[in-house]
C-alpha positions, 0 to 999 in steps of 0.5 A: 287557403285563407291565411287568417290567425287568430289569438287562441290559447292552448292547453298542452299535454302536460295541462300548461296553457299559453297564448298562441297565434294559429290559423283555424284552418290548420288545427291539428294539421289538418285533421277534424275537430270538434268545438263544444263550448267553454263560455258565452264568448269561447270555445274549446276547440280539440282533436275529433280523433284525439281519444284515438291517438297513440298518447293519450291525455285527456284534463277537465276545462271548466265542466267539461270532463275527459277532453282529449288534449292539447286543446285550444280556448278560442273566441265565438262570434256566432259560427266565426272563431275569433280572437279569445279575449280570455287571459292565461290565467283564466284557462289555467285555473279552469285546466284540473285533472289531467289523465295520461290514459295511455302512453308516455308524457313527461316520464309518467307511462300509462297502460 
């Protein structure tokens, strides 16, 4: 197993962002992922099974509507993910309409 980290920032249920150091092969503890594209330079990296999960919460991040979070801002190097060099506050302006679509997060049920 490939031990390598990379400098990513998350996105967490509740639409807070954070830098964090996590190594691309253990995304979600192991299940699939989808990457779509943030920028030129970064992409959004999410679970494939996330619109499945028992909690449910998805947020728009730039233009892109109803990703399932937490989520994780990454750079592109081609097919290589590498280091973001975006910073907190960048993600968090482009972090709006955070849905609870079912579940319980922070005290707030849904459906």
């Amino acid at each position: 197993m490939n031990d390598r980290v990379v400098r990513a920032i998350k996105i967490d249920l509740d639409g807070e962002a954070s830098v964090v150091h996590v190594s691309p092969e253990t995304w979600f503890d192991g299940s699939p992922i989808d990457m779509v594209m943030f920028d030129d330079a970064n992409d959004i990296v999410v679970d494939d099974f996330g619109l499945f999960n028992a909690v449910l919460v998805t947020a728009t991040i730039g233009n892109l509507r109803r990703l399932p979070l937490p989520a994780y801002v990454v750079g592109a190097d081609g097919e290589d993910t590498v280091d973001t060099t975006l910073d907190v506050a960048d993600v968090q302006r482009a972090v709006s309409d955070i849905t609870v679509v079912r579940g319980f997060v922070g005290g707030v049920l849904s459906r």
